[in-house]
N, C-alpha and C positions, 0 to 999 in steps of 0.2 A: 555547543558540546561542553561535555564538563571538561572545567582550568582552560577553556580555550578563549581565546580572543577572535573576535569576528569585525571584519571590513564593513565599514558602515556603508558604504559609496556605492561600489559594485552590483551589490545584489538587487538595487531598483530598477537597474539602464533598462535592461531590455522590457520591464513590464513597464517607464515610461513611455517606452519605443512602442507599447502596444495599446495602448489607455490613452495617448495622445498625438494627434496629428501636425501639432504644433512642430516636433521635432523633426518634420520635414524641411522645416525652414528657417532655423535658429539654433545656436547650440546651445547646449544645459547649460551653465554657470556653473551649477554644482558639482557636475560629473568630475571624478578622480581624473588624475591626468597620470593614464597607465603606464607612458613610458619613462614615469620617474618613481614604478611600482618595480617589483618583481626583481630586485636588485641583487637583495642577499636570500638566505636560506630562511634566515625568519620572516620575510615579508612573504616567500611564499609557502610558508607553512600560514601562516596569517590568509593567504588567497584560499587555498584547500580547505579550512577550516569554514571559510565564510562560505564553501560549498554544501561543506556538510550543514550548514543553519536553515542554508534553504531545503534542505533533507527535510527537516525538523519542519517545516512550517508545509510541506508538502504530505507529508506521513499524519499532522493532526487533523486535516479534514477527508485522507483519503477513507475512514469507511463511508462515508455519502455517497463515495461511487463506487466502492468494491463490497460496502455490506448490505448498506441498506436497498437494493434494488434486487438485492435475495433472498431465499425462505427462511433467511439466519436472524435478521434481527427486521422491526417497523419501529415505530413511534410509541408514545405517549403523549396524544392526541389533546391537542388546547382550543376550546371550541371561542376563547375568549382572544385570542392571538392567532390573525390570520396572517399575520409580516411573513411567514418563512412556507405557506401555502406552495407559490411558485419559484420555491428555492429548493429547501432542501427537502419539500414532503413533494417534490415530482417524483423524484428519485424511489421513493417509498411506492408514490401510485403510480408509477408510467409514463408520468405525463411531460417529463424533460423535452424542450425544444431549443432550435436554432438561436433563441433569444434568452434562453434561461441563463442569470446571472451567474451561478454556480458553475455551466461550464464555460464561461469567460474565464473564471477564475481560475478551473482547472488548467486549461491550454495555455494560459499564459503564466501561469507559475512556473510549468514544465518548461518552457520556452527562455524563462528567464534562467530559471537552473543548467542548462542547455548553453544558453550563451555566454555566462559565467565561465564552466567549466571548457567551454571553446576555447577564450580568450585566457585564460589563464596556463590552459597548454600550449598557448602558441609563444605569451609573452615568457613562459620559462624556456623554452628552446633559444629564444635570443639573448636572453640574460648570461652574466657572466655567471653564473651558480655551477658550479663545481658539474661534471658531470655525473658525478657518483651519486649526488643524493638527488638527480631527477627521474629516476626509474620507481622509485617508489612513492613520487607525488604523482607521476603521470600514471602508473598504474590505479591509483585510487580515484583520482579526475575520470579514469577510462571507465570504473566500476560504476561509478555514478551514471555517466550518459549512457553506459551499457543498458543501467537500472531504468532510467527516466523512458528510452526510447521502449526497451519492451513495454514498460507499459503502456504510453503514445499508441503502440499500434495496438494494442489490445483496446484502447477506450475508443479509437478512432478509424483502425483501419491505416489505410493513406495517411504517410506521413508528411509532412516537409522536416526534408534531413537534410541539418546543418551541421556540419563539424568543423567548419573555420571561423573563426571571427567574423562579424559583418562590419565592413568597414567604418571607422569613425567618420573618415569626410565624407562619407555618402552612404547614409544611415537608410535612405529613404529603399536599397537594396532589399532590404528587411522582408519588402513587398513584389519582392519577385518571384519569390520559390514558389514551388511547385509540389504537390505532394506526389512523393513518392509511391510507387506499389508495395506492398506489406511484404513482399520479397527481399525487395532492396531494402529495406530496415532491417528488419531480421541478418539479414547480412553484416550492416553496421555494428545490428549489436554483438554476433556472435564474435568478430574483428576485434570489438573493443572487450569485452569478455575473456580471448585469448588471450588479446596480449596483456589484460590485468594481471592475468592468472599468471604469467610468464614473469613479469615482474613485483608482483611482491611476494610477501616474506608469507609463509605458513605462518608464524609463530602470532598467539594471540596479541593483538593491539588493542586495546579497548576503543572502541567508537569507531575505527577506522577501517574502511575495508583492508581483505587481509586475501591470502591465495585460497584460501578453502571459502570466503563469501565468494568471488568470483567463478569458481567452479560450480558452486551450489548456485549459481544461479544462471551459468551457460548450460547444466544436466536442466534447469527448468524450462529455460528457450527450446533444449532439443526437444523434452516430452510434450512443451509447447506446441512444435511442429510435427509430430509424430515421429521425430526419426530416434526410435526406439535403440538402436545399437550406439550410437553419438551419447544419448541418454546415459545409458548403462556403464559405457565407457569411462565416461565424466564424473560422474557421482562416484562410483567405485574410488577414484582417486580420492572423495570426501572422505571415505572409510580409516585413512592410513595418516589420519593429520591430528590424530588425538581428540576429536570431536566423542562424547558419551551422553548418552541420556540420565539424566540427573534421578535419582530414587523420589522423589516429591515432583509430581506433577505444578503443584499449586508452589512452588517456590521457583519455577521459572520467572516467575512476575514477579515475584516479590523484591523491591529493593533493595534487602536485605544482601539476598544471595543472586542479584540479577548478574549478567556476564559470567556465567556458569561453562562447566564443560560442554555444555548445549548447545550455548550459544555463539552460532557462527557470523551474526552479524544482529547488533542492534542501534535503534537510532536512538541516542543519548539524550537523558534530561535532566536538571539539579534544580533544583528546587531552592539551595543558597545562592544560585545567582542573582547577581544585580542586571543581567545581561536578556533576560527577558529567556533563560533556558526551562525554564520550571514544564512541566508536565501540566494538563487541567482535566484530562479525562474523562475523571469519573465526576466530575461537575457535567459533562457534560453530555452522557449516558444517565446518570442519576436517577429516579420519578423524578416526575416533573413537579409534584408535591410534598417531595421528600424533606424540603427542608433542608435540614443535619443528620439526617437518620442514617441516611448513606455516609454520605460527607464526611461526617462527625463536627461540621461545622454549622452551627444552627443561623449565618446570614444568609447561607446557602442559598441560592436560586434556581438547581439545577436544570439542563436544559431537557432531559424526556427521550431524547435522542438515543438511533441506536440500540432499541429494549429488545432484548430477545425475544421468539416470539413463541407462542406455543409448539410450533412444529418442531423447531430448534431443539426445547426442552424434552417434545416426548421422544425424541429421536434418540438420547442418550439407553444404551442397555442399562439394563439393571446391575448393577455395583459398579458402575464406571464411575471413579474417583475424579472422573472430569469434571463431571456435571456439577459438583459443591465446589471446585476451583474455580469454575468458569461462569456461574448465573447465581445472583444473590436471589433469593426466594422469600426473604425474611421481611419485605417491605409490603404494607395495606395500606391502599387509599383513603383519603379519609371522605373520597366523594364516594365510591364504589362501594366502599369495605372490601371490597378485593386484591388479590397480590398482584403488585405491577413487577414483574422481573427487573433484573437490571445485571450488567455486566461486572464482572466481579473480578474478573483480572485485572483490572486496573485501578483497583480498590485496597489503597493501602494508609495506614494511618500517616502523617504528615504535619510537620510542626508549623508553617504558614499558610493561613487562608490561602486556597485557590493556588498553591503551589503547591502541587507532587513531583516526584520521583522517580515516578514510572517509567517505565525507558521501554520503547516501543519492538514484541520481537521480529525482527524482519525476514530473518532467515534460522533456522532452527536445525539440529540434527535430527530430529524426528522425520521432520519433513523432506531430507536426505534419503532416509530410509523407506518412509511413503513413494517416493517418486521409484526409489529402485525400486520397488517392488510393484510397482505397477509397471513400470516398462521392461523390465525384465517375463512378466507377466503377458503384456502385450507383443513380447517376440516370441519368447517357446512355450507360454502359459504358465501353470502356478508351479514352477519347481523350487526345488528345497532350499535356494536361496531366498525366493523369492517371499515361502511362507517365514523363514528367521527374520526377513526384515521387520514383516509385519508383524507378527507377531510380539515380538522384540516391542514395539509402542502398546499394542493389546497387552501385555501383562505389564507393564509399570502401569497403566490405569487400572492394576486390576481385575482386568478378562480374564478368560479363559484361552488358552492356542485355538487357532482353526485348521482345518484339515480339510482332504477330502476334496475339495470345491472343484467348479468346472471352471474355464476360463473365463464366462460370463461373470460368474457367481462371483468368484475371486475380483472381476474388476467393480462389482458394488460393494464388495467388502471391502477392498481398499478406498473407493471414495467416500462409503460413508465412515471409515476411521478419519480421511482428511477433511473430515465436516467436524469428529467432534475433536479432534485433534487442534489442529489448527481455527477453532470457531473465534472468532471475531479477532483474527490477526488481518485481515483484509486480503485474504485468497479465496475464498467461497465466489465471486464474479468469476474469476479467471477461469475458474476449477469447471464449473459451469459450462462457459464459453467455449472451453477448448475439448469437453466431451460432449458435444452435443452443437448440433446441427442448430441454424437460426428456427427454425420450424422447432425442433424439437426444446429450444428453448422454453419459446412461445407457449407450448403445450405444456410444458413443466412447469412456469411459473406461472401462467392463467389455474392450471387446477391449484395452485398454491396459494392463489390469488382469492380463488372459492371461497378455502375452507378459511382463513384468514377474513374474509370479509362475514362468514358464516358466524366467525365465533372468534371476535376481535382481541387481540391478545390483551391489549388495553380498550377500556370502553372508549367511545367515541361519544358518550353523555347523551345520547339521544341527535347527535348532530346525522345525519345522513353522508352515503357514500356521492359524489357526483356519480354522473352516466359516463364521466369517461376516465374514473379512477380505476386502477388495477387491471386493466386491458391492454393488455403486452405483444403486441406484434414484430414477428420476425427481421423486419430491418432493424429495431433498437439493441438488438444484440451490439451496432456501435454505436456510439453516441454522436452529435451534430455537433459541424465544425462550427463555431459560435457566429452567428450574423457579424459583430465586430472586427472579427480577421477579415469575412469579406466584403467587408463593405471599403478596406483598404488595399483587397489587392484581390480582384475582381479575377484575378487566375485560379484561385483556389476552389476546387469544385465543393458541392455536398454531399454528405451521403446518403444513399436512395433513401427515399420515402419522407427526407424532410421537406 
């Protein structure tokens, strides 16, 4: 985070505990020795911050599994570089399995993040630290595994829910849990959610959760689970905490003016760090032929990743002020001669190679407004609140007001504003997931899958589709617990169809 210091120790334990079986029978050398941590009030702002890094390194790879497995953004296709085939273009075509590297990677980032923040709320309860100032590290500690587990059970279903330490003399524990029913999670998060919200401060913190990120994100667990009055409840309290939508769309990203009245939660980047904080984004969405064209840095290698896709693009109405913030269109191939898109929100000039700026948005006011308005929507239909809220994002992009609509109509109105509203902040999965039936999934991204393979957003050079790309069946609505977990703790079941 920026000006912040981070625990170099800490944040590996638990993905050693997961990548090697070694630690069954030997202990680290290197591991911190925590109970000569957590002493004064700077060592545990020092622990809370080394939370927030792993925020950061879990936020840069999450569109792989929140964008690119939707009609929002594919590839820029390398017929000469098949290394990321079974990586990160499963995701793209369908084809993720039990053995795919990528989600090792996922489950166990979460899981280290997870243990981190376990163990750091237990060792400040026994520390001498004042009790005055641990209400507002344990509420940010709580916001985080609030944050980590909603998503867990959205990528997985069944969790294993852990919120104690796992003990150091008998690490091999690790391998006992058990997942949970998506009940019992949801539970934990909404527990840790309240009582974040309980204990911190409204007032902006830059980088730091705050009581209105906690809110806005226990009103999203309730629309999560339908319970539309909880929803309505929650968010309404978002309303009265000074949160406003900014007159420039396209200046939410921008570094300039980023941490705006908007913004109710973002994950931090500095590009003047020595500490490894810098942003790489748009290196990394890019054309993959671009060079510096993007970039503006001509060693540039860009990775192709993440391109918006056609559908994405014609999705926007006409004068929506979106669409020039959010998709560059100015970029041609020099194989094709055609325009390969690319993401533009996170394209901003930058004084050191391959270090940006960017600061990723995570929670937004707009999207405060989106959710009232669909769940207020969803219990009495489109009443007069319901259309202010929406409307209210429809004319800073721009629009036109809407009227009129029946309750159906009103609920495609409002998810297609949360498509080009929020487009490539990593909600387009969820958004998905939680309107729509595994069937209905299936059926929405196979014809997506059609017209996309019909007429490629990016050419594919003459390379052909395999027979079992872009075939989406209704169990992948969650993704597989990785072969790795169980192959060390034989409790843990799969999920159907893997």
């Amino acid at each position: 985070m920026k000006n912040i210091l981070f625990i170099a120790g800490l944040a590996g334990c638990f993905i050693q505990f997961s990548c090697n079986k070694d630690f069954l029978y030997k202990t680290d050398p290197t591991q911190i020795k925590t109970d000569d941590f957590y002493k004064t009030p700077a060592e545990l702002e020092q622990a809370v911050n080394g939370s927030y890094s792993q925020l950061q390194g879990i936020i840069n790879n999450q569109w792989t599994f929140n964008e690119l497995p939707t009609d929002n953004t594919t590839i820029d296709f390398n017929p000469d570089d098949r290394g990321q085939a079974d990586r990160i273009e499963a995701f793209e075509f369908y084809t993720v399995n039990q053995g795919s590297v990528n989600i090792e990677g996922l489950y166990n980032s979460y899981y280290s993040a997870i243990f981190n923040v376990n163990n750091t709320l237990q060792k400040m309860q026994q520390s001498e630290i004042p009790d005055s100032v641990k209400p507002a590290y344990e509420g940010q500690l709580k916001f985080l595994r609030g944050y980590y587990y909603f998503n867990l059970v959205q990528y997985f279903g069944d969790a294993v829910l852990i919120t104690e330490p796992i003990p150091t003399d008998n690490p091999s524990l690790a391998w006992d849990y058990l997942r949970k029913p998506v009940d019992s999670v949801y539970m934990q998060v909404e527990k840790d959610l309240k009582d974040a919200a309980a204990e911190l401060s409204p007032d902006p913190n830059i980088g730091k959760a705050t009581k209105g990120a906690a809110l806005t994100l226990l009103g999203k667990m309730y629309l999560t689970r339908k319970q539309y009055a909880e929803a309505v409840s929650t968010l309404k309290q978002v309303l009265s905490l000074g949160y406003s939508l900014v007159p420039s769309y396209a200046s939410i990203f921008d570094p300039k003016t980023e941490n705006g009245p908007e913004s109710i939660f973002e994950v931090q980047y500095d590009s003047k760090s020595d500490k490894g904080e810098w942003s790489t984004f748009i290196y990394t969405f890019a054309p993959r032929k671009s060079g510096g064209a993007v970039t503006r840095w001509d060693q540039s290698n860009p990775g192709g990743w993440n391109i918006p896709t056609n559908d994405m693009i014609n999705t926007y109405e006409a004068g929506d002020k979106r669409k020039a913030a959010s998709i560059g269109l100015d970029y041609t191939s020099p194989d094709t001669h055609k325009v390969v898109p690319y993401i533009k929100k996170y394209d901003h000039p930058h004084a050191i190679y391959n270090r940006t700026d960017d600061n990723w948005p995570l929670l937004r006011y707009a999207d405060v407004l989106l959710m009232l308005a669909e769940a207020i929507n969803e219990q009495s239909g489109p009443t007069t609140d319901a259309y202010t809220y929406l409307n209210q994002v429809r004319q800073r992009a721009g629009l036109k007001a809407v009227s009129g609509l029946s309750k159906d109509a009103f609920r495609e109105k409002v998810l297609h504003e949360r498509r080009v509203e929020l487009a490539f902040e990593n909600w387009r999965w969820f958004d998905l997931k939680r309107t729509k039936t595994p069937e209905e999934l299936a059926s929405f991204l196979n014809a997506y899958a059609a017209k996309e393979k019909a007429n490629p957003t990016a050419s594919r050079q003459g390379v052909p589709y395999s027979s079992s790309d872009y075939i989406f069946q209704p169990y992948e609505a969650l993704y597989p617990i990785p072969n790795s977990e169980r192959l060390v703790n034989d409790k843990l079941t799969q999920n159907e169809g893997y």
